[in-house]
N, C-alpha and C positions, 0 to 999 in steps of 0.2 A: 813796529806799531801795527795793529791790528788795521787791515783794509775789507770795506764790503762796499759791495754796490746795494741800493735802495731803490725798491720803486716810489716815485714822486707821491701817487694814490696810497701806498699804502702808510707811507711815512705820514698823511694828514688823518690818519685815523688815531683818536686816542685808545691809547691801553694796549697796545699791538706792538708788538716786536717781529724786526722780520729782518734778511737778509740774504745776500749771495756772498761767499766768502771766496776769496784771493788766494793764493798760496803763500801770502807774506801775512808777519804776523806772531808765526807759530814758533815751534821749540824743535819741533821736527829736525834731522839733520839728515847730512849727502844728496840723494835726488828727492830725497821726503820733502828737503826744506821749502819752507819751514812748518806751514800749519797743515797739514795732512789733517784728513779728518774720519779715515776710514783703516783698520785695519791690514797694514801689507807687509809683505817680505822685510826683515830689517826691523821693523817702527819697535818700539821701547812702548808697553802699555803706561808706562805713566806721561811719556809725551802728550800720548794720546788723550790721556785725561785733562791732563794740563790745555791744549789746542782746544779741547770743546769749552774746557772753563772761560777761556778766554774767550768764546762766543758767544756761549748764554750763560755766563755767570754760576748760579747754584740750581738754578731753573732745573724742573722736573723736564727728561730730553727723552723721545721716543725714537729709535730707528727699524727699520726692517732690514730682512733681508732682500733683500733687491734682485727680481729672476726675471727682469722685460718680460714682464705678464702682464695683463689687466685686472688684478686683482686689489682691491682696494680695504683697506681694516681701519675699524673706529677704534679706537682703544680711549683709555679715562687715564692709563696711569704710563711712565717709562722703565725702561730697565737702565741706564744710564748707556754712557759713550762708549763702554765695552760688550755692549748687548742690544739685542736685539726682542722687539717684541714679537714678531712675526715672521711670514714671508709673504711680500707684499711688493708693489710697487708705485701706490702712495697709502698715505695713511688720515686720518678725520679725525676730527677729537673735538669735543664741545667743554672740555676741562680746561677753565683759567686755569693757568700758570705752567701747563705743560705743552714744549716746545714738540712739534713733530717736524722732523727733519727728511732729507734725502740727499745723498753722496752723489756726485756726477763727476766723470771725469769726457766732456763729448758730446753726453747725453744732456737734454732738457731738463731743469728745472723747472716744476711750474707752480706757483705759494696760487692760493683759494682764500679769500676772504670773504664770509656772509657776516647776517648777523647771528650771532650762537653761536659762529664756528669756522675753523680752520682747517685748512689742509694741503699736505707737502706732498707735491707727487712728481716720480721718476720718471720721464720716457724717453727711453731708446727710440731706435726703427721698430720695432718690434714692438713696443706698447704704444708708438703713437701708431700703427695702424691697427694694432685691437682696441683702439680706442680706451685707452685709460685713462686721458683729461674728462673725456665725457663722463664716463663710469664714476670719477673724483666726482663731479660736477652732482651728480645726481645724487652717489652718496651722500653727499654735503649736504642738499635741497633738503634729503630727506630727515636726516636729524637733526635737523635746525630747522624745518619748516616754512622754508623760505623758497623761492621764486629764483629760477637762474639771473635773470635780468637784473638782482638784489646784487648777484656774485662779483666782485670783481677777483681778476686773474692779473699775474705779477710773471712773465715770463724772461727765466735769468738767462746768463751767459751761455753758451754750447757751442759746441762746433757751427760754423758758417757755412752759406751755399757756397764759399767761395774756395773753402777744403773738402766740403764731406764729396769727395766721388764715391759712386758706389756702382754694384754690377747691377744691370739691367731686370732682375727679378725684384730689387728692392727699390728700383726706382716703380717700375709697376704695380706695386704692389701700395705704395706711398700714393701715387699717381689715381688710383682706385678713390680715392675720395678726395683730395686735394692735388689735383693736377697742376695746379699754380706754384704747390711747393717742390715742383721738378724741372731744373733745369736742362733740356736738353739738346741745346746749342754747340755744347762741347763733344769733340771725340767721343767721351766717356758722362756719362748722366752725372750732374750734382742734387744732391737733394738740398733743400731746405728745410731742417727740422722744425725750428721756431717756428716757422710761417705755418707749416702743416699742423701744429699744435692750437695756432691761432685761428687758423680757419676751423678745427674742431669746436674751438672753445665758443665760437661765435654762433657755430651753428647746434650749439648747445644755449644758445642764447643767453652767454654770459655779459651782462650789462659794459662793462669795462675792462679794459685790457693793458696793463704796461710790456712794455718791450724791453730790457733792462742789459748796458752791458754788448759786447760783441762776441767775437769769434773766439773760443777758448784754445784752437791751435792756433792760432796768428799771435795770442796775447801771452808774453814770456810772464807773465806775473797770474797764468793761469796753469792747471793742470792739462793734460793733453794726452789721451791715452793714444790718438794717432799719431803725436810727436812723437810720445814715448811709454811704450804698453810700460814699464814699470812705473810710472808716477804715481804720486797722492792722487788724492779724493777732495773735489771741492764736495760745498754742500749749499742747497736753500733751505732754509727755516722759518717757522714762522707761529708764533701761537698770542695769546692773548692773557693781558697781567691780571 
């Protein structure tokens, strides 16, 4: 049976579909099982068709390609679950009925709700300190017309402070504008990616915030590219009916 997590905020909104998806669920098989959502070594392209249907139904679906950049794209239409619209690492869309998504396996999901418009965005280390929630945030404002403090933000599952160690350039470099989201008590620095997403998004002056979900290495019913670099792809999604 299909498993997501929900943020509370965005499930009281009507006409809105959204989620963080699990690794159970899907058709996927071996280390894929079951619901992979991203293209990899092994996967069967019609699994993969099958796994997205089981998430957004017949729904028009956008993905990019994903390069931990700051690079954000509006798009109106998708290319379905085998394709990609762009290269990006989130995406906008003011089109009822087309879902935009983003694959994470570690990395941040983080779903954007205004009014007009949605949007799905990726961040690594590497796009949350180019700051790409922000960049989502502003793109969003701006074609839809709308006011951050309007925005509410839906931040899914990832890696935890309590796995991600990292070497001392990327705790510095995180550290540069959210110093809160680095732990470094230990031997070795942990970051917190969530929190450093959160503290962007606030100080993008996004009205509301969910926290959604925990640690994607700790959680056996998540993917985990520091458990294990060959795993599936979870994803957050989110668009409007």
């Amino acid at each position: 049976m299909l498993q997501l997590s929900t943020s509370a905020r965005l499930s009281s909104r009507p006409g809105l579909v959204h989620g963080f998806t699990t690794r159970r669920g899907g058709v996927s098989t071996g280390g894929l099982a079951s619901l992979n959502l991203a293209r990899r070594p092994g996967e069967r392209e019609e699994a993969l068709v099958e796994n997205w249907r089981r998430v957004v139904g017949e729904a028009d679906l956008a993905l990019a390609h994903q390069v931990h950049g700051d690079r954000v794209l509006v798009v109106g239409e998708g290319a379905g679950p085998l394709d990609v619209v762009g290269e990006a690492d989130a995406l906008v869309t003011t089109t009822p009925g087309l879902i935009v998504a983003v694959r994470v396996a570690d990395c941040v999901p983080v779903l954007l709700v205004a009014p007009g418009g949605v949007a799905a965005v990726h961040a690594g280390w590497r796009g949350t300190v180019a700051g790409i929630v922000e960049r989502a945030v502003a793109v969003l404002c701006e074609v839809t017309g709308t006011r951050p403090e309007q925005v509410t933000a839906a931040i899914g599952p990832a890696i935890g402070v309590c796995c991600y160690e990292v070497g001392s350039e990327v705790a510095s470099r995180v550290a540069e504008r959210a110093p809160e989201a680095v732990d470094a008590s230990r031997a070795r620095e942990h970051v917190d990616l969530r929190r450093a997403n959160a503290v962007h998004l606030r100080r993008s002056g996004v009205g509301a915030i969910d926290e959604v979900g925990g640690c994607t290495r700790c959680d056996p019913d998540s993917f985990s590219h520091r458990r294990d670099p060959t795993c599936g792809r979870l994803a957050g999604f989110v668009g409007r009916t």
